[in-house]
C-alpha atoms as a printed R data frame, in Angstrom:
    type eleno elety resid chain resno        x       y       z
1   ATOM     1    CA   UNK     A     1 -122.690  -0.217 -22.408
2   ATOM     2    CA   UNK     A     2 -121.754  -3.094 -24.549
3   ATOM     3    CA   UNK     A     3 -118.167  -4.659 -24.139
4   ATOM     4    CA   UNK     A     4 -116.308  -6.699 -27.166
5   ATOM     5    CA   UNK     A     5 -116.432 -10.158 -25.999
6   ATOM     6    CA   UNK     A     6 -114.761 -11.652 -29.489
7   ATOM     7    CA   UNK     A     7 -114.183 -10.131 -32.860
8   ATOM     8    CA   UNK     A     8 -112.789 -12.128 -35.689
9   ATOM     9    CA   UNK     A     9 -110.124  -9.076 -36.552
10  ATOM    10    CA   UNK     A    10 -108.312  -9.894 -33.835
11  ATOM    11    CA   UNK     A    11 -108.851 -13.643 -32.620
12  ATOM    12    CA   UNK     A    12 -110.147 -15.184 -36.375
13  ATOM    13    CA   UNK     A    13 -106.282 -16.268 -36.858
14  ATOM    14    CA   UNK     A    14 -106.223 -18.904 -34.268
15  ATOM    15    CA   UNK     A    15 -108.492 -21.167 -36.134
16  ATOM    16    CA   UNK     A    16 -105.446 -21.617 -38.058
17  ATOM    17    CA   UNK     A    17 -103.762 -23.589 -35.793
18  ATOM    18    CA   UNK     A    18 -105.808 -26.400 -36.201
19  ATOM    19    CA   UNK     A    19 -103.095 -26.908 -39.339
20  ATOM    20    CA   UNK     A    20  -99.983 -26.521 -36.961
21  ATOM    21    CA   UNK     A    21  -99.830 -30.604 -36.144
22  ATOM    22    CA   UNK     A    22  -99.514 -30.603 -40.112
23  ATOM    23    CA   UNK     A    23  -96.669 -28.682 -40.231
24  ATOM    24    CA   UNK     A    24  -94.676 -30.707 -37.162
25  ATOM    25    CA   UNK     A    25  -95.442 -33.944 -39.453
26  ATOM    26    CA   UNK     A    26  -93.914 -32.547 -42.576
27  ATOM    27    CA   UNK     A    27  -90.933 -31.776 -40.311
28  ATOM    28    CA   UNK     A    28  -90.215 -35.283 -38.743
29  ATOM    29    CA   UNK     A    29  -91.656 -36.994 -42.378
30  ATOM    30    CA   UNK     A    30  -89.081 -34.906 -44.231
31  ATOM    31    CA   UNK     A    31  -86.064 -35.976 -41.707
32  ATOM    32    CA   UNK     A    32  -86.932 -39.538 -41.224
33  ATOM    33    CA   UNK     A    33  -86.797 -39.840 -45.404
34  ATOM    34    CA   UNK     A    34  -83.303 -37.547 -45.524
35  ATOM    35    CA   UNK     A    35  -81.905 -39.889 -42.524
36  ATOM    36    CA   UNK     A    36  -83.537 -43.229 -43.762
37  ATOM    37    CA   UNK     A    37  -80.271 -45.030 -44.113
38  ATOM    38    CA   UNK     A    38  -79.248 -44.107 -40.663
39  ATOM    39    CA   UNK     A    39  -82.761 -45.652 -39.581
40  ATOM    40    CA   UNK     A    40  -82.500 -48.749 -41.518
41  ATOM    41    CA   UNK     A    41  -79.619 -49.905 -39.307
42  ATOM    42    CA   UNK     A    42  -81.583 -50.242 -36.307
43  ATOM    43    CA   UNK     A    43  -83.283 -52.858 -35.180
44  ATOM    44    CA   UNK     A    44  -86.968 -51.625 -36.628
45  ATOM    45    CA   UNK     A    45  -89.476 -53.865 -38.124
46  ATOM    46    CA   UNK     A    46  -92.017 -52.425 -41.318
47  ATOM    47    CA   UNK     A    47  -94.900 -54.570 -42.061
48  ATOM    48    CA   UNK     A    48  -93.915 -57.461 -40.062
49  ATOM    49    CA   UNK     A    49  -90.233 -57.751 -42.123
50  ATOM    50    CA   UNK     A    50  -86.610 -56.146 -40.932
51  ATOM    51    CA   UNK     A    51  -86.829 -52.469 -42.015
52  ATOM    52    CA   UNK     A    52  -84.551 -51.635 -45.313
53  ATOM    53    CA   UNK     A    53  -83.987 -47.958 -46.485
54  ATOM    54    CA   UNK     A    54  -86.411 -48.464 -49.117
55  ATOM    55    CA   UNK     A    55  -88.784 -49.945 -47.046
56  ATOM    56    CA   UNK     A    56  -88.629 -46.670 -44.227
57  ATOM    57    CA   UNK     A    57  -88.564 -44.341 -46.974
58  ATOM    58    CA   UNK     A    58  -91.815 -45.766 -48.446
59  ATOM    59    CA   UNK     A    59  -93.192 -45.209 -45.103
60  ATOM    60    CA   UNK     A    60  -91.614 -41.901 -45.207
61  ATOM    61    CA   UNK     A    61  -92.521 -40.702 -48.248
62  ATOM    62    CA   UNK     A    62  -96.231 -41.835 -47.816
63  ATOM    63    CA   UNK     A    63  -96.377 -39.620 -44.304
64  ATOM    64    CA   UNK     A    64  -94.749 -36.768 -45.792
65  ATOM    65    CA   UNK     A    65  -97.100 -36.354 -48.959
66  ATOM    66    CA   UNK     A    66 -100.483 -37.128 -46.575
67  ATOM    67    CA   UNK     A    67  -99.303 -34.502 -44.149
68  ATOM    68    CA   UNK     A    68  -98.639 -32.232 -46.459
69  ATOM    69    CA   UNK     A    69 -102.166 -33.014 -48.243
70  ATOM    70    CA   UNK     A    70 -103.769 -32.665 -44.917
71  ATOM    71    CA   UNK     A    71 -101.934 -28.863 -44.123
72  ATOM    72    CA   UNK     A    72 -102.473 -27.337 -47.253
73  ATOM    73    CA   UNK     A    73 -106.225 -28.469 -47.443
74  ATOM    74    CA   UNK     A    74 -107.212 -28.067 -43.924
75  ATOM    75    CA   UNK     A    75 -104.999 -24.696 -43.627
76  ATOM    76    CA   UNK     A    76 -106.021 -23.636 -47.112
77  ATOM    77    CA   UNK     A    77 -109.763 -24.123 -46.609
78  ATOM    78    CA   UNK     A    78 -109.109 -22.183 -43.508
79  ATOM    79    CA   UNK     A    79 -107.456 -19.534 -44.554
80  ATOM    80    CA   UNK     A    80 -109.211 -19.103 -47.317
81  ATOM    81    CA   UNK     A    81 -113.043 -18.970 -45.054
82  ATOM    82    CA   UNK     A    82 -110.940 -16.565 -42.877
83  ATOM    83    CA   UNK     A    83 -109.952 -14.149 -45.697
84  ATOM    84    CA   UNK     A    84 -113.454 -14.074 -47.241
85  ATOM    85    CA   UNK     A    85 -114.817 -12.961 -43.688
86  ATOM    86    CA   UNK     A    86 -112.197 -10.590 -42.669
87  ATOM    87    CA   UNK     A    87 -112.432  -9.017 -46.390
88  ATOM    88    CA   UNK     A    88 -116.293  -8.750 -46.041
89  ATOM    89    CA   UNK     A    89 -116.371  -7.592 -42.454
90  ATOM    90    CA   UNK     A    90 -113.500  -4.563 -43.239
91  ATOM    91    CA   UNK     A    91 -116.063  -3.242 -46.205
92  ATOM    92    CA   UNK     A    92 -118.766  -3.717 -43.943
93  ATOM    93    CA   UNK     A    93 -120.824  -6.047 -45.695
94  ATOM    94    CA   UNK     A    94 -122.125  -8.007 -42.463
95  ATOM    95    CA   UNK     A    95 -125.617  -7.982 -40.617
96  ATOM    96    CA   UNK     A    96 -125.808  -6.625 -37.045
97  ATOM    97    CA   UNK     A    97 -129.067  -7.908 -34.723
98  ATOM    98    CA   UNK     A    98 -129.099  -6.278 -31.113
99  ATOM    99    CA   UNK     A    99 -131.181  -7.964 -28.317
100 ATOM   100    CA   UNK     A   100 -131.944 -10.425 -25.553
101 ATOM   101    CA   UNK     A   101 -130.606 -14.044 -25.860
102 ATOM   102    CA   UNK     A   102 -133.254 -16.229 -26.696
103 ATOM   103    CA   UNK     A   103 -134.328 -19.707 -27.395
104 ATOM   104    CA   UNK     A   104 -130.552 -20.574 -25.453
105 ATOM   105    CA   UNK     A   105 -129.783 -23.890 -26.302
106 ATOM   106    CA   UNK     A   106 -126.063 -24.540 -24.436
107 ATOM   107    CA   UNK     A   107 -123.774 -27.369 -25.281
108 ATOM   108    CA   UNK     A   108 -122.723 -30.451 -23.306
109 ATOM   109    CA   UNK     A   109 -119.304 -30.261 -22.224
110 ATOM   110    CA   UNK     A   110 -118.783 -33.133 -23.636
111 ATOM   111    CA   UNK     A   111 -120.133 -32.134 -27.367
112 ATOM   112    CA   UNK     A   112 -122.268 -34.018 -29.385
113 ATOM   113    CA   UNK     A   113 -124.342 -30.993 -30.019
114 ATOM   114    CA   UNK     A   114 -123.950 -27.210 -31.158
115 ATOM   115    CA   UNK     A   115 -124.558 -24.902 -29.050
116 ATOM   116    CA   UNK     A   116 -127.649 -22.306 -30.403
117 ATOM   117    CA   UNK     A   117 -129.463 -18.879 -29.737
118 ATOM   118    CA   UNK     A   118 -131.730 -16.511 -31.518
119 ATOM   119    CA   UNK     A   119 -131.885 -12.601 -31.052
120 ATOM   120    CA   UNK     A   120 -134.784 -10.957 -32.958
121 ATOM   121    CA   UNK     A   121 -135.442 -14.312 -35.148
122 ATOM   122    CA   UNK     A   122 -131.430 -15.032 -36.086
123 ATOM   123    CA   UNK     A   123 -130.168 -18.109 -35.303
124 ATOM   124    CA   UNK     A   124 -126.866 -18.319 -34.560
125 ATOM   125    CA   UNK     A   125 -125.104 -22.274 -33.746
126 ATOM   126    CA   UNK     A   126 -121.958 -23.290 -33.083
127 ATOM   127    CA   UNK     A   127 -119.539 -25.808 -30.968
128 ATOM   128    CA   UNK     A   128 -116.066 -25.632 -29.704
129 ATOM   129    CA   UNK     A   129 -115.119 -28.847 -31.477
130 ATOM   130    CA   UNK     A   130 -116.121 -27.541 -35.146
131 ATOM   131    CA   UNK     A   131 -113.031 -25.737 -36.538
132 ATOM   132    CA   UNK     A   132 -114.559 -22.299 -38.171
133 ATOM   133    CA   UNK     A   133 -112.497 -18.217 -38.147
134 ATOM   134    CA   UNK     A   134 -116.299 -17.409 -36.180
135 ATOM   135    CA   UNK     A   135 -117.133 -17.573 -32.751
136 ATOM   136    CA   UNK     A   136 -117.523 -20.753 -31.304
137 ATOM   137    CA   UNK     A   137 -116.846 -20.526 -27.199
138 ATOM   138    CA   UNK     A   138 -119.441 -22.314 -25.233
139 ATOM   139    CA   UNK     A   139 -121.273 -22.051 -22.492
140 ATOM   140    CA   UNK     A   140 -119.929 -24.817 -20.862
141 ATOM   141    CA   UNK     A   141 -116.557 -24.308 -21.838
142 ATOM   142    CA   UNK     A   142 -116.715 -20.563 -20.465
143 ATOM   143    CA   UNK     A   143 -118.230 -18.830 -23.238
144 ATOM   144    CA   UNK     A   144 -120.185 -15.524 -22.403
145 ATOM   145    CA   UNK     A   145 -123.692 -16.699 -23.952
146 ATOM   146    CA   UNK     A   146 -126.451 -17.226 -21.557
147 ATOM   147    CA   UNK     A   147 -130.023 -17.129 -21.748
148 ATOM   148    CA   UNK     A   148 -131.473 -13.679 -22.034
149 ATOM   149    CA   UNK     A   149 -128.266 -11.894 -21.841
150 ATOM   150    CA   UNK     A   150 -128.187  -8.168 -24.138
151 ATOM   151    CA   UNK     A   151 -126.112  -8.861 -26.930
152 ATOM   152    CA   UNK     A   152 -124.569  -6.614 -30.247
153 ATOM   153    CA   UNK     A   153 -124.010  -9.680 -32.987
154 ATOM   154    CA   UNK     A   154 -122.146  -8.711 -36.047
155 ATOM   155    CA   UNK     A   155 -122.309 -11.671 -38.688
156 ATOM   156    CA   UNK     A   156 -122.512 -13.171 -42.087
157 ATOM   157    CA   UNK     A   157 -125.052 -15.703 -42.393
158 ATOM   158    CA   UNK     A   158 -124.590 -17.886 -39.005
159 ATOM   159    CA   UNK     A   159 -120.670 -16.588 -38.350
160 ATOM   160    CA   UNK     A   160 -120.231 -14.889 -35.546
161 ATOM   161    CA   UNK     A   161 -117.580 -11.914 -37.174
162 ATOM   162    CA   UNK     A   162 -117.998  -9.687 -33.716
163 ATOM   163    CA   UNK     A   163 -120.390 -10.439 -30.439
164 ATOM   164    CA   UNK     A   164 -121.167  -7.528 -28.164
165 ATOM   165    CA   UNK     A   165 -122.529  -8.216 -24.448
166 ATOM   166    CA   UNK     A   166 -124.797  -5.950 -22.209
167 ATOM   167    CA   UNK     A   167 -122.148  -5.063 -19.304
């Protein structure tokens, strides 16, 4: 009997928080410019010189439009992977290989390396420091992947969408 170890339905949406930090620096970007006359009177120094309201809303204004550059790429791109999968795997247009775990190739813990397996000829990689809506828990950071375990792997191309293990 095969037990649902991950499926994107319902765990795909945390890869989103990989933009979170984004939103926090739009936040304090966005009140340092709106209080930058308040900040000018302390004693705070901006390239070397006293700091000036213009000066810490330059500063300001730079951080807020690069974080919000960096949220609505990184978040967009995200979302964006994650709606494509979740659309594809809800009309069923995904692959499913069953079998034994082969070819195991587990990660360091410290990275550096994906993680990889085949089952029936499909590779499958991935690494817990590569931001993706798929699968990506490894071995060594308690993932359920181990060499010749029984597996179900639903997936489009090498993205994990559901994975299946032997119980």
């Amino acid at each position: 009997m095969y037990e649902v170890v991950y499926n994107i339905k319902f765990e795909g949406l945390w890869s989103l928080c990989f933009a979170l930090p984004g939103l926090l620096f739009i936040y304090i970007s966005a009140e340092g410019y709106k209080n930058r006359k308040k900040l000018s009177s302390w004693d705070v120094q901006v390239v070397g010189k006293p700091a000036t309201e213009q000066s810490i809303g330059m500063v300001f204004k730079i951080l807020l439009i690069f974080s919000v550059l960096w949220t609505a790429l990184s978040g967009g791109s995200l979302i964006i992977q994650l709606y494509s999968l979740l659309s594809d795997y809800g009309q069923g247009e995904y692959d499913v290989v069953e079998g034994s775990v082969e070819n195991f190739n587990p990660m360091p813990y410290g990275g550096h390396q994906q993680e990889s397996f085949t089952v029936e000829g499909v590779k499958f990689n991935y690494s817990d420091f590569s931001i993706s809506p798929g699968f990506n828990k490894t071995k060594s950071h308690g993932g359920p992947i181990r060499k010749g375990l029984r597996v179900r792997v639903s997936h489009i191309d090498n993205v994990i969408l559901k994975l299946e293990v032997m119980r």
